[in-house]
C-alpha positions in Angstrom: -96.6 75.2 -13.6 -95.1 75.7 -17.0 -97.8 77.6 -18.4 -97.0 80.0 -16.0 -94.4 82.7 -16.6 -91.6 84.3 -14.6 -93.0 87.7 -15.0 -96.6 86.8 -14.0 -95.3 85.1 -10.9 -93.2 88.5 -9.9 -96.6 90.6 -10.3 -98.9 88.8 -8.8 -96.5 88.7 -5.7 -95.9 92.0 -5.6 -100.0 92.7 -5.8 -99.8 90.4 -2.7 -101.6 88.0 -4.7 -99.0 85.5 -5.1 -99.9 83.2 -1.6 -103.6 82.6 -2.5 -103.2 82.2 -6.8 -100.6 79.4 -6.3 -102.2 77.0 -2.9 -103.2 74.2 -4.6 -100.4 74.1 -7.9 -97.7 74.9 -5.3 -98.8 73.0 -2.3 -96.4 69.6 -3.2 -95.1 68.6 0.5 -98.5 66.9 1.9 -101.3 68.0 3.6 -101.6 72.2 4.0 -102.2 71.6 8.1 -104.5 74.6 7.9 -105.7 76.0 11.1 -109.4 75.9 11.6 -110.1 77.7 14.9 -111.5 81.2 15.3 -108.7 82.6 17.7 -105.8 82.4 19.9 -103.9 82.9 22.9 -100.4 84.5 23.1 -98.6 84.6 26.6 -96.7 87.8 27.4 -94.2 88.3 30.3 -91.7 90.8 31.5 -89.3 90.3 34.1 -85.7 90.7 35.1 -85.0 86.6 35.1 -84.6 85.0 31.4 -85.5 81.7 32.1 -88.4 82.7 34.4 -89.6 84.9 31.9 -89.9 81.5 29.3 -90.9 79.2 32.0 -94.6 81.4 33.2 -95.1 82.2 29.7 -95.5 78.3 29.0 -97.2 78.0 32.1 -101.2 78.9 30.6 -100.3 75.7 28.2 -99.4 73.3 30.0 -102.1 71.0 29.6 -102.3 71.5 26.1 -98.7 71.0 25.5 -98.6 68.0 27.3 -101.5 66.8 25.1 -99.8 67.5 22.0 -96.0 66.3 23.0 -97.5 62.7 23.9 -94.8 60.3 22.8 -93.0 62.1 20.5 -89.9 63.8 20.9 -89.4 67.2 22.1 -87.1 69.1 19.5 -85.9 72.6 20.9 -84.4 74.5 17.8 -82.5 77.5 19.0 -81.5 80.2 16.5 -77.3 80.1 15.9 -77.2 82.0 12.3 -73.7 82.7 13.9 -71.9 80.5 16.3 -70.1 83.2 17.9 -71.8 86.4 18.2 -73.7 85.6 21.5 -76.5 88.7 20.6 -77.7 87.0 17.6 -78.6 84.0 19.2 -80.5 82.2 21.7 -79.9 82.6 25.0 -79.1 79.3 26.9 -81.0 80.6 30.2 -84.5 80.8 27.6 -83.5 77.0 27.3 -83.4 76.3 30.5 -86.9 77.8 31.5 -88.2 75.6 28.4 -86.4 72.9 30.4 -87.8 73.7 33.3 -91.5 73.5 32.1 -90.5 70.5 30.4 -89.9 68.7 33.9 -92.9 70.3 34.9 -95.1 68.6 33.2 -93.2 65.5 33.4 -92.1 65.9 29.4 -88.2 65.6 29.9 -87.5 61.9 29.2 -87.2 62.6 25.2 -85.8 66.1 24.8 -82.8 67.5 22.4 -81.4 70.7 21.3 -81.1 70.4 17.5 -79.5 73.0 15.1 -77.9 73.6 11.8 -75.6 76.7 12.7 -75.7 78.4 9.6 -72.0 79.9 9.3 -70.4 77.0 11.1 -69.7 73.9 12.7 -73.2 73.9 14.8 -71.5 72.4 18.4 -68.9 75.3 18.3 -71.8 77.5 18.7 -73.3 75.0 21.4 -69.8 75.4 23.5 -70.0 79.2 22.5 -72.8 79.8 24.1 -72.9 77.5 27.8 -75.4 75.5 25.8 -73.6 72.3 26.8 -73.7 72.8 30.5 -77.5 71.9 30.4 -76.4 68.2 30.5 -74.9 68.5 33.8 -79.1 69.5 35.5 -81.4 67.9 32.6 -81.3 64.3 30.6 -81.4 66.5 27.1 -79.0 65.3 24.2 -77.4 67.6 21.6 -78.2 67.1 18.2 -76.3 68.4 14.9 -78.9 68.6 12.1 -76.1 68.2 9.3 -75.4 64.9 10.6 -79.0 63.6 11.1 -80.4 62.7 7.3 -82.2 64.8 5.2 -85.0 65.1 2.8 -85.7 66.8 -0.8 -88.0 69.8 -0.8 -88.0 72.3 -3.4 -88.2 75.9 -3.5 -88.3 79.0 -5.8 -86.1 81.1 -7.4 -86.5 85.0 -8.9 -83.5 84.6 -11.4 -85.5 81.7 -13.6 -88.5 80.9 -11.6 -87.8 77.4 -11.4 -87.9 74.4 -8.7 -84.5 74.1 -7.0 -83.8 70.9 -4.7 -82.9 71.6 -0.8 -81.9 68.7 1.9 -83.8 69.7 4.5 -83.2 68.2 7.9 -85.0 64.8 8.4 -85.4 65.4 12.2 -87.4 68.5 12.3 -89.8 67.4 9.0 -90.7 63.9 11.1 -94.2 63.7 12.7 -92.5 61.9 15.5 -91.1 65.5 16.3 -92.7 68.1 18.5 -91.3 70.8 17.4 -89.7 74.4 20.0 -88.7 77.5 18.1 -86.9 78.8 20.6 -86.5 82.2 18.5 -84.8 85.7 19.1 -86.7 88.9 18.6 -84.1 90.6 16.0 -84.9 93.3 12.8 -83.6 90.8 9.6 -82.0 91.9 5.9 -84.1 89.7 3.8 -87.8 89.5 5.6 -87.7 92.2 7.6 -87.6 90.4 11.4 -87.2 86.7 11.8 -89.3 85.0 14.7 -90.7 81.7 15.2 -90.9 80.6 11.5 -88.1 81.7 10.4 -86.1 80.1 12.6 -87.6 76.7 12.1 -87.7 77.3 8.6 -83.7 78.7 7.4 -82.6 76.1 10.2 -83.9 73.3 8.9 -82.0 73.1 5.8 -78.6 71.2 5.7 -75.0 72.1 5.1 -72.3 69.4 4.2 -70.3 68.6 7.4 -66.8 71.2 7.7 -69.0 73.4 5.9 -68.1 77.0 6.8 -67.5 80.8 5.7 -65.1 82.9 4.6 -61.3 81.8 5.7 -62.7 78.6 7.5 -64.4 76.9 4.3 -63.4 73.9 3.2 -63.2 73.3 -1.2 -66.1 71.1 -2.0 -68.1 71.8 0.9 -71.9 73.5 0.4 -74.8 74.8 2.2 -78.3 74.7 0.7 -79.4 77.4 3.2 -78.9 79.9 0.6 -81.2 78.5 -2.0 -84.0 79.6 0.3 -83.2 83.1 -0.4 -85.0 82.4 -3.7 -82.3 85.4 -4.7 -84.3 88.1 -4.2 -86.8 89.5 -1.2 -90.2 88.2 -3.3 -88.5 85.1 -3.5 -87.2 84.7 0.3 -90.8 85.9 1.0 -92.8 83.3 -1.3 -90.5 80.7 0.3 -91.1 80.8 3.9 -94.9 80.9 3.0 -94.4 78.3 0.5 -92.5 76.2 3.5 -94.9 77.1 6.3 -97.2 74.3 6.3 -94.4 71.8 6.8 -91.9 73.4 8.8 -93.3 75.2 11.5 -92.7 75.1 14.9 -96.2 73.3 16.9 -94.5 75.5 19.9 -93.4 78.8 19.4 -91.1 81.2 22.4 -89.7 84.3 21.2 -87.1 85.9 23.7 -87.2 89.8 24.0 -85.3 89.9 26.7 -82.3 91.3 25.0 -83.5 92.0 21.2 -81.7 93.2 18.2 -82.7 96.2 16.0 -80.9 97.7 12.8 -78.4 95.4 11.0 -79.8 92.0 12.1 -79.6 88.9 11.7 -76.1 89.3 12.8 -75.0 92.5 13.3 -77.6 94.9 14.7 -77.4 96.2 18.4 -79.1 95.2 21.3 -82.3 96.6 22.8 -83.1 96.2 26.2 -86.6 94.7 26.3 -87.5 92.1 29.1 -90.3 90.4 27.6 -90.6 87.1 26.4 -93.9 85.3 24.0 -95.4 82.0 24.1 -98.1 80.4 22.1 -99.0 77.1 20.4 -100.4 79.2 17.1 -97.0 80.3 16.4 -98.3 82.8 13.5 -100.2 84.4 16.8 -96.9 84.6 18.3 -94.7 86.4 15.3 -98.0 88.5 15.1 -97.9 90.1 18.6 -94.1 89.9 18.5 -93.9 92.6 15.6 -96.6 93.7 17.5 -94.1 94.3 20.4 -91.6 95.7 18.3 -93.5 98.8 16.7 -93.2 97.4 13.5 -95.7 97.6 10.9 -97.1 93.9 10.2 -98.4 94.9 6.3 -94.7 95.4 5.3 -94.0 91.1 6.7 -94.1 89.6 3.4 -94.2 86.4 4.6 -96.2 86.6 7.6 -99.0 88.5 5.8 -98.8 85.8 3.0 -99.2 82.7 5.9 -102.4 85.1 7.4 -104.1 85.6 3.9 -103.8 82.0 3.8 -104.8 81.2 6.8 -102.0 79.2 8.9 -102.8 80.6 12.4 -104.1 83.9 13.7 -102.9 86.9 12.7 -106.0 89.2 13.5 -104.6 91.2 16.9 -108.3 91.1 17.3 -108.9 87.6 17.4 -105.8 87.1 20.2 -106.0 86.3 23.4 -103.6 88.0 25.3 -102.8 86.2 28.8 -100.4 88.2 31.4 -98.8 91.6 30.4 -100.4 94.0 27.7 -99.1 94.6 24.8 -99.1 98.4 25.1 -97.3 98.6 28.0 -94.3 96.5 26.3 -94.0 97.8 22.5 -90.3 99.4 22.1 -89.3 100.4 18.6 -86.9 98.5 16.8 -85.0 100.3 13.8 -85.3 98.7 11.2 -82.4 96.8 9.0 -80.6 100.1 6.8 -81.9 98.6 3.6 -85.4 98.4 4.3 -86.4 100.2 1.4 -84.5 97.4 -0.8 -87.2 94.7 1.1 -89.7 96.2 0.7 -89.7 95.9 -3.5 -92.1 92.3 -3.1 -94.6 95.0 -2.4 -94.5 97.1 -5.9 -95.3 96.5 -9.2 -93.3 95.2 -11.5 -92.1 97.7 -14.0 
């Protein structure tokens, strides 16, 4: 990797040659889990009942999923990048439709809801957001990823195009984990939307306990969520690609009941949707999601890199869609006000 330079690197992402040059050089956490099959299915429905909504679009997998939980534990991973701005993350009544089909198919024994909230204590965004009522109709425990152990992967930076170290959370990198992205369709100031994977893959990694922004932090306290950034929207991009084959979610639901457009992650505005995604190829589901959203796939960094690659089916061609269509759903989302900023891993480098 030393005899490669910093400026190469930077044009050879912006060619969108990056993902394929550096597979086998960059490919340092284990096995590359590619997918092998030919297509997928994505589930699609709309309703007026949240939890519904997540419960029949599980409902084409259940076999499958049962198949693939087997005696490992079931790790729902909602989305709390805030713990206290209730638009920007996942609902509770999506959780309990997962929770539902869980009992379903007889796959509740072993369930938790685990998070790393990313500006905050991650329970105060569990009591935020009703998550903690749950315990009084299903046997699922709470989990703090912070708290659980961690391990060392490494990611990139733009500023000197080195290795950095990030503690990411033991819990969601063991193979005794079946892993839920219980995701939020929401526009994003780094990557353009975040979805399944990104979820999965900026919640995984760790923050020291009391960890928290602004007023609240406490002296000596750090988060390594930030390193994933790789400072700079090439670098954010090559990471979650770079990341993919070891953090993502073996079950992907993306709520669009209630999405957010403009200034996501945390403070766009909300667009009224009703339509909810389910798949077990959970590039297949982010696909059809932006899909859903009128937003142009080519400008996904990330996702586009994981297709080229290919982690899972990104080929609207080559998906099965089961229940609604997704013409009669797609609502445009605005996109985040610096979009033309993001959109610089797609130039050349001057």
């Amino acid at each position: 990797m030393n005899t490669i330079n910093r400026r190469s690197f930077l044009k050879m992402s912006a060619m969108g040659g990056l993902a394929t040059s550096f597979i086998s050089p960059m490919n340092t956490f284990g096995s590359f889990d590619k997918q092998e099959q030919l297509s997928a299915s994505v589930a699609i429905t709309s309703g007026d009942n949240r939890a519904d909504l997540a419960f029949r679009a599980l409902q084409p997998y259940s076999k499958q999923i049962k198949q693939a939980i087997g005696g490992r534990r079931v790790v729902l991973k909602p989305n709390n990048v805030s713990t206290e701005v209730p638009l920007c993350a996942t609902h509770v009544d999506t959780l309990e439709g997962i929770l539902e089909f869980l009992k379903s198919i007889n796959k509740l024994d072993n369930v938790i809801i685990a998070e790393s909230a990313a500006n905050g204590p991650t329970f105060d965004g569990f009591k935020n957001y009703g998550y903690f009522g749950l315990a009084n109709k299903y046997p699922v425990k709470f989990v703090d990823l912070d708290k659980e152990g961690s391990e060392i992967l490494y990611v990139f930076d733009e500023k000197d195009f080195r290795p950095h170290p990030v503690r990411f959370s033991h819990i969601i990198l063991s193979p005794d984990s079946y892993i839920v992205s219980v995701a939020r369709m929401k526009t994003h100031d780094w990557s353009v939307v975040t979805l399944s994977l990104k979820n999965i893959v900026f919640g995984a990694p760790i923050k020291d306990p009391g960890f928290a922004f602004g007023s609240k932090r406490n002296e000596g306290t750090k988060s390594d969520k930030s390193m994933v950034h790789g400072s700079g929207f090439r670098g954010i991009n090559f990471n979650l690609y770079d990341l993919a084959p070891r953090l993502h979610p073996h079950l992907a639901v993306i709520d669009g009941f209630e999405g957010m457009e403009g200034n996501g992650p945390r403070n766009g505005t909300p667009v009224d949707h009703r339509v909810c995604v389910a798949s077990t190829d959970w590039l297949a589901a982010d696909r059809v999601a932006v899909e859903l959203m009128d937003i142009d796939f080519t400008i996904v960094g990330y996702l586009n890199y994981c297709a080229q690659t290919g982690l899972g089916i990104a080929d609207l061609s080559k998906i099965e869609i089961v229940g609604e269509s997704i013409s009669k759903h797609i609502k445009p989302y605005k996109l985040h006000d610096n979009i033309e900023k993001q959109l610089v891993w797609m130039k050349p480098i001057s």
